[in-house]
N, C-alpha and C positions, 0 to 999 in steps of 0.2 A: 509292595511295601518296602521302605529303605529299610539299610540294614539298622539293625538295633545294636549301642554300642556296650552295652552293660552285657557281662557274662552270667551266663547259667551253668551251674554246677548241677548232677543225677546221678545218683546213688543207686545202683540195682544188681543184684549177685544173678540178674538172666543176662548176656551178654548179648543176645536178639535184642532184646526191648530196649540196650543202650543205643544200638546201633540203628533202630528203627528212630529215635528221636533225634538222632544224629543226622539222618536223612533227611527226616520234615523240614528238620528246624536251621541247620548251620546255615544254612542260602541269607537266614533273614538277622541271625544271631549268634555268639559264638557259645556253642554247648560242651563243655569238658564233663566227660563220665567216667564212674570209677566204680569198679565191684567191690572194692572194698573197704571198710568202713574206714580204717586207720588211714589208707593211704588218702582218700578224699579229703580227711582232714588236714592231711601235710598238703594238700594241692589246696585247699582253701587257705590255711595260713602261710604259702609261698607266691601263689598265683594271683590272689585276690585285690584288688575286693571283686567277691559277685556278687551280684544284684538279688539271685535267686537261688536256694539250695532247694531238691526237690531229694527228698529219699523213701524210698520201699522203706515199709514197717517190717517186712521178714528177710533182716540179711543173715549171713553165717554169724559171723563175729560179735556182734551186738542188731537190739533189736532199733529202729528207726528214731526211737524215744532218744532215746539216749546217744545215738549217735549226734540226733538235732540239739542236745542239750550242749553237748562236746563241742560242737560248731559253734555255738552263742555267744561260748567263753571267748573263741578267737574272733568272731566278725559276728558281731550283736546287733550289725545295720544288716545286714544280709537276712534276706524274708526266707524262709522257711515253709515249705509246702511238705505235706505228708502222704504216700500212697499204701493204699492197704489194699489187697483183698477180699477183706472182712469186714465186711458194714456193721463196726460193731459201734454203736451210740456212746458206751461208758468210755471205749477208747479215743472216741475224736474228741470227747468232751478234757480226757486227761492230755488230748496231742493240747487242743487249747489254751489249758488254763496252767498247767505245769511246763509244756514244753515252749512255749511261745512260736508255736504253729500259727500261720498267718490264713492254712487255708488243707482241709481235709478231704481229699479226692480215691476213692473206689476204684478199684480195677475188676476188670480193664477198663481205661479211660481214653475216649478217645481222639483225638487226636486234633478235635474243635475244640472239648472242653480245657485240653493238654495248652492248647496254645492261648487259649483264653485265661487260664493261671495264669501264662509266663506272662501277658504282658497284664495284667492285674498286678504281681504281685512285683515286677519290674518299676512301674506306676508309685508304687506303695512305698519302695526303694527309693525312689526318687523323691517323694515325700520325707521318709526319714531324714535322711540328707539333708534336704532343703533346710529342713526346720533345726538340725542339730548343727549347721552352718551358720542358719540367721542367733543361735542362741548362744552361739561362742564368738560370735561379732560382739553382742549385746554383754554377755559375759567380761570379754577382752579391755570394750570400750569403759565398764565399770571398775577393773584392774588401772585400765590408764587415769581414769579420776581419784581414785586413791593415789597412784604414784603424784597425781598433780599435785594433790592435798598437802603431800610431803613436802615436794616442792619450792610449795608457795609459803608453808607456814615454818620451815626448819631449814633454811637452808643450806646453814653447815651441815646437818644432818646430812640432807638427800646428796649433797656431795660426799657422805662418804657409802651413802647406799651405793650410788650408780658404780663406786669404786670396786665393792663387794662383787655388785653383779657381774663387771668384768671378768672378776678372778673364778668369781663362781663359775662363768663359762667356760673359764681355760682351763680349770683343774679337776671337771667335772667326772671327764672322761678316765682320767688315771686314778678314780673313786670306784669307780664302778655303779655311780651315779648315774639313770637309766633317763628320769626324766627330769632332762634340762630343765625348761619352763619352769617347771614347779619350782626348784632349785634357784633357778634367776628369780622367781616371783618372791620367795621366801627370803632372800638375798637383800633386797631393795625393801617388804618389809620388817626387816628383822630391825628395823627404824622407825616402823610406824608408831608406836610408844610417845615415843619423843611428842606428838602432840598434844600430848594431856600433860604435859609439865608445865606449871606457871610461866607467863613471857618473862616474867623476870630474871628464871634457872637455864632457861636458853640463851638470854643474853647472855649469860657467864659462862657456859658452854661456847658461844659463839666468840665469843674472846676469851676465853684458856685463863677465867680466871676462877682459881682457885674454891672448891666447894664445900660447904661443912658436911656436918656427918649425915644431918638430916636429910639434906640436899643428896647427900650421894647415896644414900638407900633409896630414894625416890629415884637416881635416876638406875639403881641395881634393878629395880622390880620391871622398865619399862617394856624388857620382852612381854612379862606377863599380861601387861598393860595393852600391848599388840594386840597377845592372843584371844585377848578378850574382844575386841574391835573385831575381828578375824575369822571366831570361830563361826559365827553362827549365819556367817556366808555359804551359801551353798556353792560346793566342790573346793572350796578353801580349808576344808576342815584338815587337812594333812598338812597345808602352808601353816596356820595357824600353830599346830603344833609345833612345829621347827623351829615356828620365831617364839615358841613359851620357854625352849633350851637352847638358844642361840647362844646364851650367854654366861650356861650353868658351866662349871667346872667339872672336869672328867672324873672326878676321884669326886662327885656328888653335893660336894661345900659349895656357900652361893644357893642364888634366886634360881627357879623356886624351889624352898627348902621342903622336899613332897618325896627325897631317898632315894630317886632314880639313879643310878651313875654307870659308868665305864660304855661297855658296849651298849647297854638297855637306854640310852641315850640315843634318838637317831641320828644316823652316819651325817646326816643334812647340816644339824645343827652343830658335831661336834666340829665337824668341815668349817662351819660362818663365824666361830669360835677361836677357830684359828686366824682364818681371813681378818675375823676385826681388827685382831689385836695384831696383825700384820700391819694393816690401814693407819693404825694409831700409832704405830711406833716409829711409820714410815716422816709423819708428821714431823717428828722428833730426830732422827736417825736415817741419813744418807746411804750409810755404809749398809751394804746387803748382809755382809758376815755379823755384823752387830745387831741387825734382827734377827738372824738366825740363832745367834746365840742368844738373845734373849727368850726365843721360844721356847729352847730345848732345855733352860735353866725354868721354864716354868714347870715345875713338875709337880704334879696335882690339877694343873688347871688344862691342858691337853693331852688328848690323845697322842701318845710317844710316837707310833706307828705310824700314823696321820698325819702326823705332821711332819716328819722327814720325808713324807711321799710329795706333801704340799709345798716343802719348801725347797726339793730337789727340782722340779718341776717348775718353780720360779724363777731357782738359777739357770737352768738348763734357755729355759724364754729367755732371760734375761742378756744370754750370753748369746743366742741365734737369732734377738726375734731381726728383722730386717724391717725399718718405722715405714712411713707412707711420705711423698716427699711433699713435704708441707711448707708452711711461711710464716712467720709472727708477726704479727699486724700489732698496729696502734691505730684504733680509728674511732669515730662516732658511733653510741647508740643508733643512730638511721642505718648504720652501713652493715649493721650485723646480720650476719644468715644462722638459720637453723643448721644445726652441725659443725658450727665455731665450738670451739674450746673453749672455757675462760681461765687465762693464765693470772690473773690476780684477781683479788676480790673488788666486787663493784656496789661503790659507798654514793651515798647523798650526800650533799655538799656538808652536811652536818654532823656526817660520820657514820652514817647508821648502814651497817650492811643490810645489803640486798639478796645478793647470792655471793656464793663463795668461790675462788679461785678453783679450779679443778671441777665442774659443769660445765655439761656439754649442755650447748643452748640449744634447748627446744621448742617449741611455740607456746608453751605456759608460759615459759622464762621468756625469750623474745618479747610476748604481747603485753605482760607486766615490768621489763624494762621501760620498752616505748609508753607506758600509759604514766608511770612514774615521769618520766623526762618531759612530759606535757604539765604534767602539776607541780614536781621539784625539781630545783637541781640537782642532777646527775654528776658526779664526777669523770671528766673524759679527759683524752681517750681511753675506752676500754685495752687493753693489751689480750690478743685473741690466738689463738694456734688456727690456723684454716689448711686443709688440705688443700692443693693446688690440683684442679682440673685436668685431665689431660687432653 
């Protein structure tokens, strides 16, 4: 038999019986054992992933039950097998249905049935996998058609999402912000809103003209507007929220008016709060010290502490980052690549923007340039940032 490359984790307070599985099996597979329950679990959450945890029901410290339950928390793909002694029916039936026991084996067991587990529930492993790999392709691929949707129907907007996600990746870490992704996903749409506004209120938005009061309640509420699109996605339910307070003010005034404020506010959302209105100002205001000061004069609508984290951290980039050696092009729609920049906004010959200065072109944007310059005129050349190859 070739070696198998998924590990087996065995759990047993006899120190024979570890060492006897160790014999049979390491030739074909690698077996790490531990007598003790604690330490197993710092060896599954350092060493891992294995494929298979295998544990006695009678150890010193805790009984098998609850050791497998301990283990689930940290590796919940990892199969679970349970050894007893005691053929007792009422307990396989609770290793099953409570502990998420894959497979319930009697001792002494021997050493056909032993290896006929491990590659069972190795197999089973590799199943889980499979299918929680194809369903966050599938998941990911439905994340990318929303971003497109933005895209394609806001595209001032999504130029200033993709700016958010930026900042959201560099500042994440000095947050104590654990998971990125979610963070960037929540970033990009803490703008999805923006598609339920009449095309007429984004026109005015897309050229910075001035809104009535009506108008600008409608576009106060459009987190809320998000979180509604948002929530009732499955594993989006935590994004969704972030983008209902992206835009709530720290001291609790502002959309949506539901009393939440200060800390009870999540850290995510009071982070993209800041970030926006970084983005907006940035629009406006060159000078770094004059956004800064305008944050720190906002008092009531950021996090104080947060924001001198978030905007030390800008300077600090600001002042070391080292750019990428690039070129600025003028060229045609044909000539553009995915991962151009676009340094000015790009109109029909009639005026009408299309996307906006500051998108990074992607194949949504790319393939609805080219399909536009087939049916209207395009104004060219586009003016583009391209990194230079090495």
């Amino acid at each position: 038999m070739s070696k198998i490359n998924e590990k087996i984790l065995v759990i047993d307070d006899d120190p024979l019986i570890l060492q006897s599985y160790k014999k049979q099996f390491s030739g074909v597979m690698e077996i790490r054992t531990s007598e003790e329950p604690w330490l197993a679990l710092e060896i599954l959450k350092r060493s891992g992933p294995f494929a298979v945890l295998v544990s006695d029901y009678r150890l010193k410290e805790m009984d098998g039950l609850s050791l497998i339950s301990e283990a689930h928390k940290i590796a919940p793909d990892t199969v679970k097998i349970l050894l007893t002694g005691y053929a007792d029916l009422e307990l396989a039936i609770k290793a099953i249905n409570e502990a998420r026991v894959f497979r319930f084996l009697t001792k002494p067991c021997s050493n056909k049935d032993m290896a006929a587990s491990f590659i069972d529930g190795i197999n089973h492993y590799r199943h889980i996998v499979a299918e929680r790999e194809n369903l966050e392709k599938i998941f990911n691929g439905c994340v990318q058609m929303l971003t497109d949707v933005i895209s394609l129907s806001t595209p001032v907007v999504f130029c200033k999402a993709r700016k958010l996600m930026t900042l959201a990746r560099q500042i994440a870490p000095h947050l104590g912000i654990g998971d990125l992704w979610q963070f960037e996903t929540a970033a990009i749409f803490s703008q999805l809103g923006y598609v339920t506004l009449p095309h007429q209120l984004l026109e005015k938005i897309s050229y910075k003209i001035a809104l009535d009061g009506i108008e600008k309640q409608m576009v106060a509420k459009v987190p809320e507007a998000g979180e509604k699109l948002l929530k009732n996605i499955p594993r989006l339910e935590k994004i969704a929220r972030i983008v209902r307070y992206c835009e709530k003010n720290f001291d609790g005034s502002g959309y949506p008016q539901d009393g939440l404020a200060l800390a009870d506010l999540p850290l995510e959302s009071r982070a993209l709060k800041i970030l926006s209105e970084i983005v907006s100002l940035e629009e406006e205001f060159k000078d770094f010290e004059v956004i800064s000061t305008r944050i720190r004069d906002g008092k009531g609508a950021f996090d104080p502490e947060m924001a001198e984290l978030i905007l030390a951290e800008l300077e600090i980039s600001s002042i070391t980052a080292v750019s990428d050696e690039i070129e600025i092009l003028k060229i045609p729609i044909t000539e553009l690549r995915i991962g151009d920049f676009l340094l000015a906004d790009v109109l029909t010959s009639e005026g009408k923007l299309l996307f906006s200065g500051g998108n990074e072109v992607t194949q949504v944007i790319l393939t609805k340039l080219l399909n536009y310059s087939e049916l209207t005129k395009v104004q060219e050349p586009l003016t583009i940032r391209r990194k230079i190859l090495a």
